[in-house]
TIFI-245535 format. One record per residue (C-alpha): y, x, z; residue in one letter. Coordinates in steps of 0.2 Angstrom, whole numbers. Example, Ala and Ser with C-alpha at 12.3 -4.5 7.8 and 13.67 -1.06 7.14 Angstrom:
! TIFI-245535
       y       x       z   rest
     -22      62      39      a
      -5      68      36      s
! end
This chain:
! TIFI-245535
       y       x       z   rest
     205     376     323      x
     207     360     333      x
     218     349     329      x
     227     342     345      x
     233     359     354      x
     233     373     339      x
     241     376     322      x
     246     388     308      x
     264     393     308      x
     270     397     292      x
     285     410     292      x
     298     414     279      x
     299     432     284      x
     300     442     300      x
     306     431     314      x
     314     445     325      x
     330     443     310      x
     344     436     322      x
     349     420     312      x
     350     404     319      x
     334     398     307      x
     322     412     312      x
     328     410     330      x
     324     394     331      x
     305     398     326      x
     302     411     335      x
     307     404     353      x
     298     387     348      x
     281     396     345      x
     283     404     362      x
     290     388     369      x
     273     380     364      x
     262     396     367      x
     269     396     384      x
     262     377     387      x
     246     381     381      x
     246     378     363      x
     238     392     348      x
     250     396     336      x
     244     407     322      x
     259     413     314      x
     256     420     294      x
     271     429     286      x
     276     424     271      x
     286     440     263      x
     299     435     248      x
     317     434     243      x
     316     415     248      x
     320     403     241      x
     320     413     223      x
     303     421     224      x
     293     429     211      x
     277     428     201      x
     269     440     214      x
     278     432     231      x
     271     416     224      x
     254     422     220      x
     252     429     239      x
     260     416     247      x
     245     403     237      x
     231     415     244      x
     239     414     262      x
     238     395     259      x
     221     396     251      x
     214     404     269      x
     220     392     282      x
     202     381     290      x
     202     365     281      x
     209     349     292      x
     222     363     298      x
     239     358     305      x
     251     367     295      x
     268     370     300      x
     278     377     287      x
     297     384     286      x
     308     375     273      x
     316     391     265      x
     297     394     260      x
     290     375     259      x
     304     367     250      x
     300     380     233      x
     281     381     236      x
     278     362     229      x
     263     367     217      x
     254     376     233      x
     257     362     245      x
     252     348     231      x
     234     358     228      x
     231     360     248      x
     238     343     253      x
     224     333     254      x
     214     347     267      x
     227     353     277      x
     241     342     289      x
     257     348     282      x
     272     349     294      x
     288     353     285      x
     302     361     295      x
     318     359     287      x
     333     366     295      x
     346     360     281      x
     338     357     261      x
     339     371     250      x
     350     362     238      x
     364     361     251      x
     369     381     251      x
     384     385     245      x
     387     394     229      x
     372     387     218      x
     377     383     199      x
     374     366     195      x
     355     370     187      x
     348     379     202      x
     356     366     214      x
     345     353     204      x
     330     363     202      x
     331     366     221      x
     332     347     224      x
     317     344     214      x
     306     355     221      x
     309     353     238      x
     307     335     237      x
     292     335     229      x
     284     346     243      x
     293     336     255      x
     283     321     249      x
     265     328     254      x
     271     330     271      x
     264     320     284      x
     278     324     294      x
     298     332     293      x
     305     340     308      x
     323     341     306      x
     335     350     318      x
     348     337     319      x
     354     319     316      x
     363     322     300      x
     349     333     291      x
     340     316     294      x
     351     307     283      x
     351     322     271      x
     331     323     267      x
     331     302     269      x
     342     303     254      x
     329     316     247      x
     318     300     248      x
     306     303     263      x
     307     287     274      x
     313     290     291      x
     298     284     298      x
     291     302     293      x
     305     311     300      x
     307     319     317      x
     324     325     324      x
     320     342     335      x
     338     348     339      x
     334     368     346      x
     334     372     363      x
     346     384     371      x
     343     397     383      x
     353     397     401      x
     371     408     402      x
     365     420     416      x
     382     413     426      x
     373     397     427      x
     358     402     430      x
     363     408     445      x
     375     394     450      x
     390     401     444      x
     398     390     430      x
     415     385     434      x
     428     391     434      x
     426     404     423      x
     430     424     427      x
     446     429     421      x
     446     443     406      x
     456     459     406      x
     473     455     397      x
     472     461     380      x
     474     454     363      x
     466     437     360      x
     447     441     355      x
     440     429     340      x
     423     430     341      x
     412     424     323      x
     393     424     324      x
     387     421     303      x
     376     431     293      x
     390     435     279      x
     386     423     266      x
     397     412     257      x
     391     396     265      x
     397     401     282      x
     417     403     275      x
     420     421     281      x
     433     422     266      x
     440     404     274      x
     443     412     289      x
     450     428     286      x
     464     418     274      x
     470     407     287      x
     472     423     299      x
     479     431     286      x
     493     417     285      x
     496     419     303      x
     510     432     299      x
     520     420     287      x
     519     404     300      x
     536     400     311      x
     533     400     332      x
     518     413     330      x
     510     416     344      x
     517     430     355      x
     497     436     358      x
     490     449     349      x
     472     443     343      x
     457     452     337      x
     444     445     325      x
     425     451     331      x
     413     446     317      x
     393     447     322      x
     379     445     308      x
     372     453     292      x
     381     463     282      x
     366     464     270      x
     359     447     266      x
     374     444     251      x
     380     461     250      x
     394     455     236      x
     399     440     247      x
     401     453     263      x
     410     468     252      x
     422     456     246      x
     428     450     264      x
     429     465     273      x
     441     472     255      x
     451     456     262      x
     450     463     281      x
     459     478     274      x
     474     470     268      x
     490     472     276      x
     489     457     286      x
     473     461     293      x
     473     478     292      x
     466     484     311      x
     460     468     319      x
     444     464     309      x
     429     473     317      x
     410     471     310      x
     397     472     321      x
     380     466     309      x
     366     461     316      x
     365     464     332      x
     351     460     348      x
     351     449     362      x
     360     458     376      x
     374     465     364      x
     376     446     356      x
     377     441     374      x
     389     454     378      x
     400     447     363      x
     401     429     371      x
     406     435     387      x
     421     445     379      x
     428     433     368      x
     440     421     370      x
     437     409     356      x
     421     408     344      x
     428     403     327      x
     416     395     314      x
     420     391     296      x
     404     385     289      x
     403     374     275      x
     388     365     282      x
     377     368     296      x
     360     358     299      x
     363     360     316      x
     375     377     322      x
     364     385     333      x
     380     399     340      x
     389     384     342      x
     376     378     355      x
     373     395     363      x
     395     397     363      x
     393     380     374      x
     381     390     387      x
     392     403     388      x
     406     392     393      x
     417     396     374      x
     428     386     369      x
     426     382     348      x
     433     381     335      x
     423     375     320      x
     424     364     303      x
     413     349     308      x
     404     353     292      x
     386     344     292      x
     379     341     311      x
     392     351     317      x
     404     336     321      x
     387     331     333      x
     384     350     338      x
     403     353     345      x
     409     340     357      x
     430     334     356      x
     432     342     373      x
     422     357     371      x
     433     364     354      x
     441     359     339      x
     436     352     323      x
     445     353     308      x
     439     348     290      x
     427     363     281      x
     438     372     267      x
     453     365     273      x
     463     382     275      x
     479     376     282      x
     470     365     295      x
     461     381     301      x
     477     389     301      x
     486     378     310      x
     471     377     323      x
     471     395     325      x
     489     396     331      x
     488     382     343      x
     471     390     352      x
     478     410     349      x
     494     403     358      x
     490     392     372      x
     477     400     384      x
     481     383     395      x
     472     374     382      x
     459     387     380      x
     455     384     397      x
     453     368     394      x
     441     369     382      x
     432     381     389      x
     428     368     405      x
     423     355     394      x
     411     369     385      x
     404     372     401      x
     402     355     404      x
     394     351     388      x
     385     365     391      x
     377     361     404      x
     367     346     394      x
     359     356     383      x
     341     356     384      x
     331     370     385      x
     317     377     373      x
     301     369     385      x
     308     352     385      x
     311     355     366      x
     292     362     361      x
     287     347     371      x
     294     335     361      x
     288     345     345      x
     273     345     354      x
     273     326     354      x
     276     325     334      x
     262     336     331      x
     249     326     342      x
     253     310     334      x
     249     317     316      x
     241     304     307      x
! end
């Protein structure tokens, strides 16, 4: 396998699953296939990052058959826990790790496994010559891991054109059917992405004085099945009095319909606990959506202050309070929504993104 225009892309799992992490894989490799680049892509099947003996044992042999002097790119959900693998291989193959936020950072870890987590991942962090990271702030997060940052690369994701754009259509944008106001959350249903947060402070709505007149809607797209407890337990709070009737859960769903979702709503709402980078918040951007989002780790870079509004992760009442401005001021939705479609428009695109991936890989010492 040469070196300079080919690697071996480690995956976590099936890259067609719609999360932000897998996304970002998939449309990289093609990026890079596109320009002429080999990418082998080997699945590595597990309940990452708590595999078993056997998950383990199969992901070492998949290791074990990569070509000596290989470039090995490599997930971090699955690199940060394979550290006795990576140690034994590191001295034949070029590791690249690809780290979208470290492992110890998800919410809802005890104590012991947060620790256990941090351990591991930086040990395999240290045989790697390289560590791609999606944004600014998970560059301070794995420097304070102890890589130097003179081993790490920042490769934000690319984001593909709003079709309106594309075609030179981007402001203002079309006016939407009256109706109630359509929130629009794009999260797999874990605790980390503050589901629970969000249906609280819409929950308070009913108890706040001057609530808005409008009517809203709460549309909630992404896996019900990745934490099943996490997900039972918010829709049993979508069904309480408060809610009852304006919560709707769409799972995991493709391209065109996700598509379809941004073009409906009115505001995509984000509660996350911390992002690496926020890829929805990005895509919301293109689509001309205004935001409003905790500026948990890189999304206080992701979302700009004239594109949406940040408010502190966790803090229920400053969501709250946010929600009711932006559910009952369509003028200032508006204005958001221009400076999301001005922001929007300086996204780059996944080529210009593989390229500079590119350019880390071909510099490998």
């Amino acid at each position: 396998m040469p070196k300079s225009r080919a690697f071996c892309f480690l995956v976590p799992g099936d890259w067609s699953t719609p999360t932000g992490g897998f996304r970002y894989d998939r449309r990289l490799a093609q990026a890079l296939a596109a320009a002429g680049w080999t990418v082998e892509a080997r699945r590595l099947d597990a309940a990452w990052p708590a595999p078993d003996a056997a998950a383990r044992a199969r992901a070492a042999e998949v290791v074990a058959a990569i070509a000596d002097g290989s470039t090995v790119v490599a997930d971090g959900l699955a690199f940060g826990v394979l550290d006795e693998v990576v140690a034994v291989h590191a001295e034949r193959l070029r590791w690249v790790a690809l780290v979208h936020h470290p492992l110890h950072l998800e919410t809802g870890q005890t104590p012991a496994v947060r620790q256990c987590l941090l351990a591991r991942e930086s040990r395999a962090l240290s045989f790697a010559r390289r560590v791609v990271v999606t944004s600014p702030r998970t560059a301070q997060d794995v420097v304070a891991m102890g890589v130097p940052n003179r081993r790490i690369a920042i490769v934000e994701p690319g984001t593909d054109a709003w079709p309106q754009a594309s075609a030179g259509v981007i402001d203002p944008a079309p006016a939407r059917e009256a109706g109630p106001v359509r929130l629009l959350c794009v999260a797999t249903v874990t605790p980390r992405k503050g589901h629970a947060l969000l249906l609280q402070a819409l929950a308070g709505l009913e108890g706040l004085p001057g609530l808005p007149c409008q009517p809203w809607q709460l549309h909630c797209v992404g896996s019900l099945s990745r934490d099943p407890a996490t997900a039972d337990h918010a829709q049993a709070m979508a069904r309480r009095p408060a809610l009852a009737g304006r919560v709707f859960w769409h799972g995991e769903v493709g391209a065109a319909a996700l598509q379809a979702h941004y073009a409906a709503a009115d505001l995509l709402v984000l509660a996350s606990l911390h992002e690496g980078y926020g890829m929805v918040v990005a895509e919301a951007l293109a689509a001309g959506l205004p935001v409003l989002a905790s500026d948990a780790g890189a999304l206080a870079q992701t979302l700009p202050a004239h594109a949406g509004w940040r408010v502190p992760p966790g803090d229920v009442p400053a969501l709250q309070a946010a929600l009711q401005h932006l559910i009952g001021d369509p003028a200032l939705r508006q204005q958001l929504a221009a400076g999301a479609r001005e922001a929007g428009r300086g996204l780059p695109d996944w080529p210009t993104q593989a390229a500079r991936f590119a350019a880390v890989l071909a510099a490998l010492p």
